[in-house]
N, C-alpha and C positions, 0 to 999 in steps of 0.2 A: 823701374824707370817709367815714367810717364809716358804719356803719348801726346803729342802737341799736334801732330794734322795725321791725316787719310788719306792714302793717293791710290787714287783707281787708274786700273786701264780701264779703256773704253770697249772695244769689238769683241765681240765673247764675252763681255762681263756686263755693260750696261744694255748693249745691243748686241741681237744676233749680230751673227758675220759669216756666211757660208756660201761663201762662191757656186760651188760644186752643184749645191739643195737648191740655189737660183737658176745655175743652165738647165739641170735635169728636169726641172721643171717648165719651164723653155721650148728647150730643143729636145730633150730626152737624154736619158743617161748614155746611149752609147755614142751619141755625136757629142755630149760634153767629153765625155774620155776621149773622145778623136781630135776634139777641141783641144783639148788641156795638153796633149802629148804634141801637137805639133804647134802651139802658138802660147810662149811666153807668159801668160797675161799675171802671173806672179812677178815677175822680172819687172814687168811693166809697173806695176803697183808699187813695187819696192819703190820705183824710181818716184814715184809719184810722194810716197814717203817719205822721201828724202828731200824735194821741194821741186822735183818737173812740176810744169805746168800738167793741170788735170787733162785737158781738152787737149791740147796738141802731144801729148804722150799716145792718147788713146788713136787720134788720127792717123801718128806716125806709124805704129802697132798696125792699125786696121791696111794700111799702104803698103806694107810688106806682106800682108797677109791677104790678099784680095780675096780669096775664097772662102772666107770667116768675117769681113769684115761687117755685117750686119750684127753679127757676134759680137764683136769686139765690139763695139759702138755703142754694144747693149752695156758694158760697164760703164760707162758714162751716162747715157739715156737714162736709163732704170736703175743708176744706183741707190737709188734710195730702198728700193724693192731688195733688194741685194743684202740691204743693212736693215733689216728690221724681223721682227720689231723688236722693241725694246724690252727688257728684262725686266718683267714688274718687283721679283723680287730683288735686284740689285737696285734698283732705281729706290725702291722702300729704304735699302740700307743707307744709301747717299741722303734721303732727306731725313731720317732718324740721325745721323752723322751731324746735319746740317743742321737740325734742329735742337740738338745737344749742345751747340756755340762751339763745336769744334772746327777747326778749320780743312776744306775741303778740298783736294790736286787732283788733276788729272794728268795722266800721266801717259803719254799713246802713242804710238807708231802712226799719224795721221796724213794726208793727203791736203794742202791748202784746201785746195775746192771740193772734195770730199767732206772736209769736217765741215765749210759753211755751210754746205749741204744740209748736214744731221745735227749742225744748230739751229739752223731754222726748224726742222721738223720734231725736234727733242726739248720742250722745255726744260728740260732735269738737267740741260750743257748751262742754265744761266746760275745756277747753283753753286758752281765751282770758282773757289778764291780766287786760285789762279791757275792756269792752261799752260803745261809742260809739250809741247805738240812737235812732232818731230819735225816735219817740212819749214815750221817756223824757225827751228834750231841750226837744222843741219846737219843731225846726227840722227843716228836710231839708236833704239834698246835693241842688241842688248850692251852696245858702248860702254864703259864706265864712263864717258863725258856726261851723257845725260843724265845720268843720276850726279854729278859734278853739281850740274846747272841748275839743280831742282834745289840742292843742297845750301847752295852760294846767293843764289835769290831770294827762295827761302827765308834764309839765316834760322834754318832748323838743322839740331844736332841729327846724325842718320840715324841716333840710337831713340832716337824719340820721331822717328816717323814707322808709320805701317803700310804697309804695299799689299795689293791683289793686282794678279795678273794671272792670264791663263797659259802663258808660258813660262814652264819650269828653268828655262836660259834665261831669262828676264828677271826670275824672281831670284835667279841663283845671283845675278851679278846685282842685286842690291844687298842681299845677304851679304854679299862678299866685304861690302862697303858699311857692314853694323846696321842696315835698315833692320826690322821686323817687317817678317813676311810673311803672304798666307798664297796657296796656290791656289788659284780660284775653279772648285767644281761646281759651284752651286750658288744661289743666293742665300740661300738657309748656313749654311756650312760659313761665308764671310761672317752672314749676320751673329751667327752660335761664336766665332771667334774675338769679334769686336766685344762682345761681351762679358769674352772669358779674362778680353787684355783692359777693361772696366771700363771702355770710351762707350758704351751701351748699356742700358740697363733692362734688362728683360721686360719692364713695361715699355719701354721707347717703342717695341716690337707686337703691344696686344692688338695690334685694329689694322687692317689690310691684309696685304696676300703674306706678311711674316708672321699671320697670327701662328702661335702655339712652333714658333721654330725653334 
């Protein structure tokens, strides 16, 4: 069966994304563990994925927490430092994709003011057909709605789309739906598989960081 579009996640797969490597760096590892065990800031984020505002999420958070909130303030402040950098070898795969005349989805658990964030600061976000984004939706992966919506707008069979994501719950609930899926480890490992399912052709891949993948 064919393949008619590519749909990426984003954080982990085009961009780092690691909370954790951002405070430890910071504040040091043992006040981000002190951090992390008494103030939410996942919870907070979920929310924000879901379509809180960016800014007053983080305020209200930092308001309950007065004794972190220089902390807290810091995910908003410096998220762009937060999210980066970018994945050269995934960013290669999306413009070999893109430059094949395939068509190209993102697909992501995103924050409104977050993602305008790392579109400004990410040429490789103007790349993509169309933008599946949770906050915009109302939904998250790993929902079956969102894969619904990606489906119905689209007007792509599931059997003819391909998915990377770096969560195994994400990629399990598109599988579930007849997508083709790849777990995402690596940019070499997407790139080796787009190739294997013919939307790539081993030269699309000879010149930058995917040579010889």
């Amino acid at each position: 069966m064919p393949i008619d579009a590519v749909v990426f996640d984003i954080g982990r797969v085009l961009i780092d994304w690691q909370p954790e490597a951002f405070y430890d760096r910071r504040i040091g590892p043992d006040r981000r563990r002190a951090l992390f065990a008494e103030v939410d800031l996942y919870g907070m984020n979920e929310g924000v994925d879901r379509g809180d505002d960016f800014g007053p999420a983080v305020a209200a958070l930092a308001a309950r927490h007065p004794d972190w909130a220089a902390e807290i303030r810091m995910w908003q402040d410096d998220w762009l430092e937060m999210a980066s950098p970018a994945l050269p070898e995934s960013v290669a795969v999306l413009k070999a994709v893109k430059a094949a005349g395939l068509p190209v989805f993102a697909l992501s658990n995103f924050g409104n003011g977050p993602f305008e964030i790392a579109r400004r600061a990410y040429p490789f976000f103007e790349l993509f057909d169309r933008l599946y984004v949770s906050a915009r939706l109302r939904v998250l992966k790993p929902a079956p709605r969102i894969y619904e919506i990606l489906e119905t707008d689209s007007g792509i069979a599931p059997e003819r789309l391909i998915f990377t994501d770096d969560k195994a719950e994400n990629i399990a609930a598109a599988a579930a739906r007849g997508w083709k899926t790849h777990l995402f480890e690596g940019g070499r490992g997407w790139a080796a598989r787009l190739v294997a399912e013919g939307v790539l052709d081993a030269a699309d891949l000879a010149d930058g960081p995917l040579a010889h993948a």
